[in-house]
N, CA, C and O atoms as CSV, one atom per row, in Angstrom:
chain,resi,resn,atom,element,x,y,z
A,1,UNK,N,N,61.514,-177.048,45.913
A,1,UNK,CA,C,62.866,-177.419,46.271
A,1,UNK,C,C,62.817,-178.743,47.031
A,1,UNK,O,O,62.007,-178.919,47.941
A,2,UNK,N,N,63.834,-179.819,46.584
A,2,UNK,CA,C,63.895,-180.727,47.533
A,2,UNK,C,C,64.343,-180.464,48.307
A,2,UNK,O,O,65.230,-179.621,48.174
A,3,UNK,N,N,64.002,-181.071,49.835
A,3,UNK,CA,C,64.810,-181.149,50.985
A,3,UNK,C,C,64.841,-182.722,51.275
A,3,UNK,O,O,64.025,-183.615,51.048
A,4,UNK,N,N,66.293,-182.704,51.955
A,4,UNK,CA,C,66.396,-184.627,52.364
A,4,UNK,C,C,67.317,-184.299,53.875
A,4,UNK,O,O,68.223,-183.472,53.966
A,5,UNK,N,N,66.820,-185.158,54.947
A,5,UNK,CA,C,67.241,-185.202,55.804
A,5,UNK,C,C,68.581,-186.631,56.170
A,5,UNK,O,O,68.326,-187.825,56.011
A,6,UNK,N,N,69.458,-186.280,56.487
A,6,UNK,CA,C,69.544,-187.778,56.658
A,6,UNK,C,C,69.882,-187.932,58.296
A,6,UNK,O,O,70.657,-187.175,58.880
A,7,UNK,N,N,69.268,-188.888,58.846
A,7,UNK,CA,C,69.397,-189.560,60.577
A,7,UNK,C,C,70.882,-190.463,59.781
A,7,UNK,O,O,70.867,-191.304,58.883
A,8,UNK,N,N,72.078,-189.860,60.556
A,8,UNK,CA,C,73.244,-191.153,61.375
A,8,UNK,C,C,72.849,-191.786,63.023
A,8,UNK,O,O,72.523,-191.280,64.097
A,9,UNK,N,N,73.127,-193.377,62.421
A,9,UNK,CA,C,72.873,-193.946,63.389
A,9,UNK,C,C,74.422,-194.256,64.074
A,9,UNK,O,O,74.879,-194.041,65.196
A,10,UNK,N,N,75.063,-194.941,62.681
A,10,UNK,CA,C,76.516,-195.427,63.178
A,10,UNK,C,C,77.225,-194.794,63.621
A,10,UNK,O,O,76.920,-193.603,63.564
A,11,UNK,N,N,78.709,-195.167,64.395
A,11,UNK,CA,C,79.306,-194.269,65.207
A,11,UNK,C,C,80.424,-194.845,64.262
A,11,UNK,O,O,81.512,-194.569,64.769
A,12,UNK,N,N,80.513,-195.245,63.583
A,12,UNK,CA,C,81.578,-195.296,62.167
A,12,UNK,C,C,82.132,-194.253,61.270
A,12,UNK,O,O,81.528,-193.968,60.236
A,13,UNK,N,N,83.286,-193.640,61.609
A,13,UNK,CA,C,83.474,-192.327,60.542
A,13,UNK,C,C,83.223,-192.547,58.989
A,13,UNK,O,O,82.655,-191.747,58.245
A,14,UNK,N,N,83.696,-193.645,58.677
A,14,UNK,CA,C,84.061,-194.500,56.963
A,14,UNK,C,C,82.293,-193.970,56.502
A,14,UNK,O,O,81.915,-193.145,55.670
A,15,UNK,N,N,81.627,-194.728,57.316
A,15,UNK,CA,C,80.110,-194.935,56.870
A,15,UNK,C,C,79.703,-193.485,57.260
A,15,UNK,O,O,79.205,-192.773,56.388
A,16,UNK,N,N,79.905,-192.951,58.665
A,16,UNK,CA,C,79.083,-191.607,57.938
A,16,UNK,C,C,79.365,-190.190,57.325
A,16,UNK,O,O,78.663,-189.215,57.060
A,17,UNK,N,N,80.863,-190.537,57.202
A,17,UNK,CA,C,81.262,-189.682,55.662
A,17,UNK,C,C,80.513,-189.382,54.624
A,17,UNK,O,O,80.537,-188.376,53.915
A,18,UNK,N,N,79.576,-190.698,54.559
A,18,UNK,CA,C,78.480,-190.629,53.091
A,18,UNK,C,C,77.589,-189.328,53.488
A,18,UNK,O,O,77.673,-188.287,52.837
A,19,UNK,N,N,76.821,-189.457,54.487
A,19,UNK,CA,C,76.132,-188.174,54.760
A,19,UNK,C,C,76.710,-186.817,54.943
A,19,UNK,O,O,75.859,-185.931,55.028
A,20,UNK,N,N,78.156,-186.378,55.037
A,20,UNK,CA,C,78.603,-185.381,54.762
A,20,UNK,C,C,78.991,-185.360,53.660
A,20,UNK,O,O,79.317,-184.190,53.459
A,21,UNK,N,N,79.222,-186.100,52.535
A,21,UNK,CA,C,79.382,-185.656,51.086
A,21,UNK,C,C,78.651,-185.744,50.052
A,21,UNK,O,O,79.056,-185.377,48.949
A,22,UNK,N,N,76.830,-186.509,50.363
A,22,UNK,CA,C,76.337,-186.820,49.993
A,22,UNK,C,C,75.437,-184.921,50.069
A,22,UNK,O,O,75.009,-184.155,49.206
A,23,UNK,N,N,75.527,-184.880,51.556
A,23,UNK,CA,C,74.610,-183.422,51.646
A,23,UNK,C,C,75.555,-181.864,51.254
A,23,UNK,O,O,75.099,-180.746,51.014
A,24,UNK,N,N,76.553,-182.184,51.292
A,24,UNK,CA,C,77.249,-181.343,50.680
A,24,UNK,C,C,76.810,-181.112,49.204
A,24,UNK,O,O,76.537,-179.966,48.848
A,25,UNK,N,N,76.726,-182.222,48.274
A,25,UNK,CA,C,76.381,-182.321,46.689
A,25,UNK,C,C,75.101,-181.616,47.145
A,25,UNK,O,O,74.925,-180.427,46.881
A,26,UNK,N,N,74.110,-182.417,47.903
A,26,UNK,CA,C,72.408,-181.967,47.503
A,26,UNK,C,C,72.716,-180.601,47.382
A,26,UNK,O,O,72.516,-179.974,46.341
A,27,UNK,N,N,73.461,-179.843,48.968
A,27,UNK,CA,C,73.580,-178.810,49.322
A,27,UNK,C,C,74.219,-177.620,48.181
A,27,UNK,O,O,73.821,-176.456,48.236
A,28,UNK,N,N,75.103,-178.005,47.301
A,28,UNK,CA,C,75.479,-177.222,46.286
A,28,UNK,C,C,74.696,-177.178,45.133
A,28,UNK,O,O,74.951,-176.674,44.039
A,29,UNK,N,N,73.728,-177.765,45.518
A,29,UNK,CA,C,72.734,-178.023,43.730
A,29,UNK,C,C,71.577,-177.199,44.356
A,29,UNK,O,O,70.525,-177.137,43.719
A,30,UNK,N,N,71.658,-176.693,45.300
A,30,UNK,CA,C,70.390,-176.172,45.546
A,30,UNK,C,C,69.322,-176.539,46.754
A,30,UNK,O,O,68.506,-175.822,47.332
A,31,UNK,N,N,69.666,-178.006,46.914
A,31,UNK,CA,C,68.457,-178.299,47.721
A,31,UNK,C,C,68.580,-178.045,49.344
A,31,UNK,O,O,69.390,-177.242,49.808
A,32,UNK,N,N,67.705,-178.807,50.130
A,32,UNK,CA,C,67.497,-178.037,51.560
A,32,UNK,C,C,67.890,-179.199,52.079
A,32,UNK,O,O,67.102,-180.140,51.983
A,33,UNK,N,N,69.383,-179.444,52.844
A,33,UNK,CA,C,69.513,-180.289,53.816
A,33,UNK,C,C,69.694,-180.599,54.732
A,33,UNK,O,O,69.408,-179.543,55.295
A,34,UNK,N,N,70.057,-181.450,55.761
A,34,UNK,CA,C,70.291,-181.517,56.797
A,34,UNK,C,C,70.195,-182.396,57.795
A,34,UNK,O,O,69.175,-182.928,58.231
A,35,UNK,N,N,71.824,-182.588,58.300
A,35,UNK,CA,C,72.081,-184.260,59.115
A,35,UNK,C,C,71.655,-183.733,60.733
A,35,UNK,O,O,71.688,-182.634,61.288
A,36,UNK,N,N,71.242,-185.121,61.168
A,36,UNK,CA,C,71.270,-184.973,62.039
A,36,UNK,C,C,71.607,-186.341,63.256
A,36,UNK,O,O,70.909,-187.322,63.511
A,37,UNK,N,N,72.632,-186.020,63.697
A,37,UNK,CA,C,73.596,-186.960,64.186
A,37,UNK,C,C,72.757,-187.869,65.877
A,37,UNK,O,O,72.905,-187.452,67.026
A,38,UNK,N,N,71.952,-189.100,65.466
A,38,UNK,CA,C,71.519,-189.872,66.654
A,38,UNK,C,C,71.966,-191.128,66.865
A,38,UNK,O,O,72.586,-191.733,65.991
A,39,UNK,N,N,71.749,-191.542,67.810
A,39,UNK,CA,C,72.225,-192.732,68.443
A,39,UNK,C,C,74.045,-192.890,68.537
A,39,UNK,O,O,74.636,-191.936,69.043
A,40,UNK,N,N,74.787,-193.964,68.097
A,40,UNK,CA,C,75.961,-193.929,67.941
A,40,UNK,C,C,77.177,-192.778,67.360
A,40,UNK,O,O,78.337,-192.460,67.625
A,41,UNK,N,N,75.761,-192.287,66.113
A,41,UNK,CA,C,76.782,-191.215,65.712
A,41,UNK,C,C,77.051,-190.102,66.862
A,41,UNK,O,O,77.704,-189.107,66.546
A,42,UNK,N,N,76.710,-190.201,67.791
A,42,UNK,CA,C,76.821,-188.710,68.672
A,42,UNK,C,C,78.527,-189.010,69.237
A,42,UNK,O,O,79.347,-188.266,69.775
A,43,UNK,N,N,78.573,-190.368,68.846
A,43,UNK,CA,C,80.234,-190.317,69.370
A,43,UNK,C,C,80.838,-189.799,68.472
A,43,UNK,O,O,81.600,-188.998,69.013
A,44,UNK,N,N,80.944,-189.772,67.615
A,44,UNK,CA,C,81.731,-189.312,66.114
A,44,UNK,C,C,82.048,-187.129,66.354
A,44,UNK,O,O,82.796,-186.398,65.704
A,45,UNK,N,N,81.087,-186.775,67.545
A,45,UNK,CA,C,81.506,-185.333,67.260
A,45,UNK,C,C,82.823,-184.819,67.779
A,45,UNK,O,O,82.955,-183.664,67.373
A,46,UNK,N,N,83.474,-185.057,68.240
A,46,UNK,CA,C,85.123,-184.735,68.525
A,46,UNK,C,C,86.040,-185.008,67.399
A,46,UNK,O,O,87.041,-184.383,67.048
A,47,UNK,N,N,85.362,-186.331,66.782
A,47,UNK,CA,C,86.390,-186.841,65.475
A,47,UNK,C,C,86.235,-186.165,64.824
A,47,UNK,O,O,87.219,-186.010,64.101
A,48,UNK,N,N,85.045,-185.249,64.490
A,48,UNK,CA,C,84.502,-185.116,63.098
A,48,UNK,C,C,85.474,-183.295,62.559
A,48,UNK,O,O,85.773,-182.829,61.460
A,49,UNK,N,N,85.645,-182.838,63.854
A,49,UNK,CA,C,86.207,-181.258,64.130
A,49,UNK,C,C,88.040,-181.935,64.230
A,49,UNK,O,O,88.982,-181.155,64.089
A,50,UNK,N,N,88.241,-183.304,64.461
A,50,UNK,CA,C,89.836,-183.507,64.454
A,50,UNK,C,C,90.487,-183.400,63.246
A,50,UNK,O,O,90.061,-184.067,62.303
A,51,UNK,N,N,91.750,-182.453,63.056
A,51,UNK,CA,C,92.982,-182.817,62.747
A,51,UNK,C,C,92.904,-183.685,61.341
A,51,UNK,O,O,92.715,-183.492,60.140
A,52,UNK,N,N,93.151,-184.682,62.191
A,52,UNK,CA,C,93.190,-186.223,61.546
A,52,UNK,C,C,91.504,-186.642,60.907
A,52,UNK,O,O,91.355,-187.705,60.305
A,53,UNK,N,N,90.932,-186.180,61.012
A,53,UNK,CA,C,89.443,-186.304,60.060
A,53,UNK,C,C,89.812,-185.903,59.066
A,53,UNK,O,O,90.099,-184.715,58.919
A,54,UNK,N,N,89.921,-186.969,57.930
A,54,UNK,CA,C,90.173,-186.405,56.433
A,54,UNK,C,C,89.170,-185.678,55.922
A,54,UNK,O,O,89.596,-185.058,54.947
A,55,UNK,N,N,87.529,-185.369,56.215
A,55,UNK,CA,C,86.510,-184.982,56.206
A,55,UNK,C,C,86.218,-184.052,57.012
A,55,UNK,O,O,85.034,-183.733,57.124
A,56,UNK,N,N,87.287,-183.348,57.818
A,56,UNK,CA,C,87.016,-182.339,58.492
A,56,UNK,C,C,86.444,-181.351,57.381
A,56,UNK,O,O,85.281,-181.625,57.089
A,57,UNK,N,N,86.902,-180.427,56.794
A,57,UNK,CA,C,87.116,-179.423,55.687
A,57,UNK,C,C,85.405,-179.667,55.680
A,57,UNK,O,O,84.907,-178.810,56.411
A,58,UNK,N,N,84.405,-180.518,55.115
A,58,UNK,CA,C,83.044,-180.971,54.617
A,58,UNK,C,C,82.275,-180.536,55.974
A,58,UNK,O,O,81.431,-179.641,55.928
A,59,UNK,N,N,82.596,-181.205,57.197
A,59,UNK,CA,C,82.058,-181.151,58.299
A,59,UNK,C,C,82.189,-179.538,58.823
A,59,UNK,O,O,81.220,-178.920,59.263
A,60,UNK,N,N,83.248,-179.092,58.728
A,60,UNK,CA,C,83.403,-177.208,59.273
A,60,UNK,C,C,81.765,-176.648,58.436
A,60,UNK,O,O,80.687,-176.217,58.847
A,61,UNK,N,N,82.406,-176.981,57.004
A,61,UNK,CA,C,81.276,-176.180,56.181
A,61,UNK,C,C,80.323,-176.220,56.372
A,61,UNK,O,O,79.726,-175.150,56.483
A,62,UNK,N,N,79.468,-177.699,56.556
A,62,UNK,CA,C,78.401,-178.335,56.641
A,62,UNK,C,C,77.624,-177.441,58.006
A,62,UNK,O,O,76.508,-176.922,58.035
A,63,UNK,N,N,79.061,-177.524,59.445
A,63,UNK,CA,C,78.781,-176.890,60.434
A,63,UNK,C,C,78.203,-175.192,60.215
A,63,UNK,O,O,77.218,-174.653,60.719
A,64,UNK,N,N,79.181,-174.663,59.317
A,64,UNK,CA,C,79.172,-173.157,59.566
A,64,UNK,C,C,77.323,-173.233,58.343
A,64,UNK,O,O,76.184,-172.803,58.163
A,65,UNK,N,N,77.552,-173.426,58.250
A,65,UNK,CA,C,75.868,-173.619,57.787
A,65,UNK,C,C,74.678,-174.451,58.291
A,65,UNK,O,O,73.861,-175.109,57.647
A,66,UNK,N,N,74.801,-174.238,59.666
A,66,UNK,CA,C,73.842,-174.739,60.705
A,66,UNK,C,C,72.999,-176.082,59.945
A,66,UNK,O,O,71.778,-176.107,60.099
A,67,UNK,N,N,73.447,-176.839,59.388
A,67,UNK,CA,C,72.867,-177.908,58.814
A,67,UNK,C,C,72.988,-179.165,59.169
A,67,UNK,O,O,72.548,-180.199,58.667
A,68,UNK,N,N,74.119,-178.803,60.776
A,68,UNK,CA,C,74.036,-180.424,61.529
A,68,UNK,C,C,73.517,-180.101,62.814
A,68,UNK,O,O,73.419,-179.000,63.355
A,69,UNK,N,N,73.142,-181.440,63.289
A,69,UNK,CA,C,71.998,-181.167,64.619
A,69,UNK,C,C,72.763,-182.479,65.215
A,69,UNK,O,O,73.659,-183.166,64.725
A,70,UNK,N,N,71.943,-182.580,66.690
A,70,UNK,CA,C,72.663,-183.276,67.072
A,70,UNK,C,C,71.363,-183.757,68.542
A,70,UNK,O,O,70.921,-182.991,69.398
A,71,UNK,N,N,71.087,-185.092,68.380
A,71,UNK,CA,C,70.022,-185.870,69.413
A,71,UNK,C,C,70.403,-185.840,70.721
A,71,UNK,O,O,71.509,-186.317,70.975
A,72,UNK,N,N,69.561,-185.264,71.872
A,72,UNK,CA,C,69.981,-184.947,73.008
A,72,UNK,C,C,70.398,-185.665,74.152
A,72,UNK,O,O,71.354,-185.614,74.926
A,73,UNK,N,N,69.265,-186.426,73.998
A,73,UNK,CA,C,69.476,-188.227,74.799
A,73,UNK,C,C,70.593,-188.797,74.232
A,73,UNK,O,O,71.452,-189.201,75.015
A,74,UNK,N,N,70.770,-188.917,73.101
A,74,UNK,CA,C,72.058,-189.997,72.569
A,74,UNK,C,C,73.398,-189.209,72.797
A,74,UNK,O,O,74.433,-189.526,73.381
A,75,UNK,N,N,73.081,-188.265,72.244
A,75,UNK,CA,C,74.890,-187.204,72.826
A,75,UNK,C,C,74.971,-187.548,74.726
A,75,UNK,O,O,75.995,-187.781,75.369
A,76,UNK,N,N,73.601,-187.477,75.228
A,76,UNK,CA,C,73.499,-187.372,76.846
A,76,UNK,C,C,74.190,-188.942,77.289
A,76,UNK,O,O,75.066,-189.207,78.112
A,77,UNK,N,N,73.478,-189.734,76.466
A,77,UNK,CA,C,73.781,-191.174,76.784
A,77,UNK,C,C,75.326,-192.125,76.646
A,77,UNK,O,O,75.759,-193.097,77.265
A,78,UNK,N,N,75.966,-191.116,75.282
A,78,UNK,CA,C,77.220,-191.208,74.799
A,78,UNK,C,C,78.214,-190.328,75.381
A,78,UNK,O,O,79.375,-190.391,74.978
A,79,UNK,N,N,77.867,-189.501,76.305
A,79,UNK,CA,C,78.732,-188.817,77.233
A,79,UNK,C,C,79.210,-187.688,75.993
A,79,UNK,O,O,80.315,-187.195,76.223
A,80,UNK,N,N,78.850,-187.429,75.304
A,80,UNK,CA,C,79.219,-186.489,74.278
A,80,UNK,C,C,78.586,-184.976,73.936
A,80,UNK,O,O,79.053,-184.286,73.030
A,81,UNK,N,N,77.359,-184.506,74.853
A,81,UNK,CA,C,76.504,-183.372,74.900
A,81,UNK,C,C,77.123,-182.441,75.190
A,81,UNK,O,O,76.866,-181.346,74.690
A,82,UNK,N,N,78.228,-182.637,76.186
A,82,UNK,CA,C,79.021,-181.123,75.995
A,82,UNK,C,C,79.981,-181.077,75.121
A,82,UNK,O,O,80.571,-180.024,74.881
A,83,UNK,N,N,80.205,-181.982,74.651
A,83,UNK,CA,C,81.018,-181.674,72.742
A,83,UNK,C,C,80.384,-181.541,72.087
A,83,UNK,O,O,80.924,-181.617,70.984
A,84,UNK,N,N,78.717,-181.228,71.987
A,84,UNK,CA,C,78.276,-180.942,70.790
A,84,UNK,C,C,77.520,-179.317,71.489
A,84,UNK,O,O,76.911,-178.576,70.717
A,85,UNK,N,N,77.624,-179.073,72.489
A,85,UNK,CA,C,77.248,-177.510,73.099
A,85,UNK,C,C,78.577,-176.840,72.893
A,85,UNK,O,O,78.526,-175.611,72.843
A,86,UNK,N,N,79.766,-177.407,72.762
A,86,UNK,CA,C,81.189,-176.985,72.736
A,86,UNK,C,C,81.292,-176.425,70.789
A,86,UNK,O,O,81.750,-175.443,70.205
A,87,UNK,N,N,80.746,-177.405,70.463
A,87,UNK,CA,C,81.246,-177.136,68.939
A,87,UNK,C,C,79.735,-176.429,68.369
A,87,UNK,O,O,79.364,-176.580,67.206
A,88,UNK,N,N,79.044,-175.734,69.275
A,88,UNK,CA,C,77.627,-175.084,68.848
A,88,UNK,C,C,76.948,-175.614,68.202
A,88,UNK,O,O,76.309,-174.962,67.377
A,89,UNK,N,N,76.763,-177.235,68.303
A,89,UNK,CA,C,75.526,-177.657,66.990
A,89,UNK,C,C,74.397,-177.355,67.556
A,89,UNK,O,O,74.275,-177.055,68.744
A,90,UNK,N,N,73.420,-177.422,66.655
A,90,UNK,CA,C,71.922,-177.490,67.409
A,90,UNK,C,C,71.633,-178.892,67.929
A,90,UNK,O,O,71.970,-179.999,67.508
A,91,UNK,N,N,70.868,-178.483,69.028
A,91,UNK,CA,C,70.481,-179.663,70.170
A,91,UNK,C,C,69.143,-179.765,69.848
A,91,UNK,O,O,68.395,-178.788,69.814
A,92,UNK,N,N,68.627,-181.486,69.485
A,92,UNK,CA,C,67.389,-181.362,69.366
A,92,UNK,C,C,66.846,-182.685,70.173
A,92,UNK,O,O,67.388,-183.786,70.274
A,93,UNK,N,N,65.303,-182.110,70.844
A,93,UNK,CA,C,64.958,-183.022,71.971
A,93,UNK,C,C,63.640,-183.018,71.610
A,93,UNK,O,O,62.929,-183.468,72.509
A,94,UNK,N,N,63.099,-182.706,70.712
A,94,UNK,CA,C,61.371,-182.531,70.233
A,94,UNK,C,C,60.452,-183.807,70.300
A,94,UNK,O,O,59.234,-183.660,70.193
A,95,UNK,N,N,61.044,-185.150,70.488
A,95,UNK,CA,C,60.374,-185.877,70.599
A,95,UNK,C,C,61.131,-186.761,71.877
A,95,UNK,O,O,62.209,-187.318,71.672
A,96,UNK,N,N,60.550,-186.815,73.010
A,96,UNK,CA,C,61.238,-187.408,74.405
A,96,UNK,C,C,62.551,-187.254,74.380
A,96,UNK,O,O,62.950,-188.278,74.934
A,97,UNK,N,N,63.405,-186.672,74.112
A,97,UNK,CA,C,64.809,-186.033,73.815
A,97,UNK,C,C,65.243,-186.442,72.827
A,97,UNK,O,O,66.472,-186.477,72.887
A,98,UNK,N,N,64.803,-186.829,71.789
A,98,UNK,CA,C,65.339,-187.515,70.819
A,98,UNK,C,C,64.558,-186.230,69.281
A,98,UNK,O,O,63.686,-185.372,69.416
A,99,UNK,N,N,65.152,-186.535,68.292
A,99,UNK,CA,C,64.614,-185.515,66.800
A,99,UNK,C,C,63.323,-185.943,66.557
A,99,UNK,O,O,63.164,-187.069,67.028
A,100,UNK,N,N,62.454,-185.559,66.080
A,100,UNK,CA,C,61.139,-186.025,66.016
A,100,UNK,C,C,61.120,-186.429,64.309
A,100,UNK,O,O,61.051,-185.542,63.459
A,101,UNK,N,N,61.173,-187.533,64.044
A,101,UNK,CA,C,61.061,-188.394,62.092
A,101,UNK,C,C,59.916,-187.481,61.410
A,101,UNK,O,O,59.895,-186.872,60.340
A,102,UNK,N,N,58.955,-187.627,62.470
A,102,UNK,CA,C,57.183,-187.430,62.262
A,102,UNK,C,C,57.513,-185.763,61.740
A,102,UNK,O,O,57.031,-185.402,60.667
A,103,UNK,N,N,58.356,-184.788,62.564
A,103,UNK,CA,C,58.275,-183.590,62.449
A,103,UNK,C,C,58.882,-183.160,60.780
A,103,UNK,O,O,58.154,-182.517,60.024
A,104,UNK,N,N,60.373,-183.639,60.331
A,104,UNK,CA,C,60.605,-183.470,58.873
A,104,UNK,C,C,59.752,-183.992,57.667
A,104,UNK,O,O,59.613,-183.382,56.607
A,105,UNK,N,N,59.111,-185.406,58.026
A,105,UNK,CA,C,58.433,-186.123,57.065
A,105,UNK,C,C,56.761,-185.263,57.193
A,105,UNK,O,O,56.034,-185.369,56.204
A,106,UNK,N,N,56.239,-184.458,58.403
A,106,UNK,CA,C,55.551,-183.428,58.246
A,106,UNK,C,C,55.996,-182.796,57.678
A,106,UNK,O,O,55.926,-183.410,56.613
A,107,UNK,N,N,56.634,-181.651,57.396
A,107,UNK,CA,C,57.080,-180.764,56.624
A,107,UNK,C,C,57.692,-180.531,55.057
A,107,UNK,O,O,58.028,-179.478,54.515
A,108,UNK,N,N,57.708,-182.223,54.429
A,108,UNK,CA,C,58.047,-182.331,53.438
A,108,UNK,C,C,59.510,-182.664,53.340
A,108,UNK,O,O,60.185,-182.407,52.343
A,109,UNK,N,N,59.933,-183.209,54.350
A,109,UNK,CA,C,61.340,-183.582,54.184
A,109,UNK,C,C,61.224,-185.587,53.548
A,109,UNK,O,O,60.422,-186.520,53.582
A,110,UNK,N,N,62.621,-185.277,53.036
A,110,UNK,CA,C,62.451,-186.972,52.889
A,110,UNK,C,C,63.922,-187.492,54.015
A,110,UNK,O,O,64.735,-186.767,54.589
A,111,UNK,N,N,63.804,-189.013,53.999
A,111,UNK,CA,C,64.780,-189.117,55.223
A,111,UNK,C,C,65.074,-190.154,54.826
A,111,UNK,O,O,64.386,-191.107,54.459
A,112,UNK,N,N,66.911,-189.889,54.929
A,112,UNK,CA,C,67.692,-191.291,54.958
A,112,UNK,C,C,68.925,-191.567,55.785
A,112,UNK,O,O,70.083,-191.171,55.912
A,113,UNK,N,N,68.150,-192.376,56.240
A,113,UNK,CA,C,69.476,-193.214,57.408
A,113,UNK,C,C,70.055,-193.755,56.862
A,113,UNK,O,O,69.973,-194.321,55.772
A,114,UNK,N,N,71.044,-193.589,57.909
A,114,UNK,CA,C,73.001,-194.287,57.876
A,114,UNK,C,C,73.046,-194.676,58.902
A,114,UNK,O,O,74.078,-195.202,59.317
């Protein structure tokens, strides 16, 4: 089975829309995915659960299938860590608080940033 990870960097909704509809497709064909929201994107988690997010609907799903994560330092740094303990994502700090690249690309993941 493939698995593909993708790291958001941008805090751009437009741009990282691609990684919620991009892993949605992998995700319905079968394969193993999973975003995980660092640096800028950690601002994007309030938008992403709003209303007004035309991409909400992708993001719930994506959510209710534990397949978004969320960088601990950058949510910490973006003032955004208790919106992402609020909306239950997983918190990941495995490498100096940050997702560890080394740990998916161990395991056979492939990885693409946004």
């Amino acid at each position: 089975m493939k698995k593909v990870v993708f790291f958001g960097f941008t805090g751009e909704l437009m741009c990282f829309a691609h990684a919620l509809f991009n892993a949605r497709q992998m995700q319905d064909e079968g394969w193993e995915v999973k975003i995980v929201l660092e640096g800028q994107s950690t601002s994007l988690i309030s938008k992403l659960s709003s209303d007004k997010n035309p991409f909400k609907n992708i993001y719930l799903d994506l959510k209710e299938k534990s397949l978004i994560s969320v960088c601990r330092a950058c949510a910490n740094k973006m003032g955004t860590l208790s919106a992402a303990e609020a909306e239950k994502l997983e918190i990941d700090a495995t490498l100096m608080g940050h997702p560890s690249m080394f740990s998916y690309l161990d395991s056979g993941w492939e990885i693409i940033t946004i």
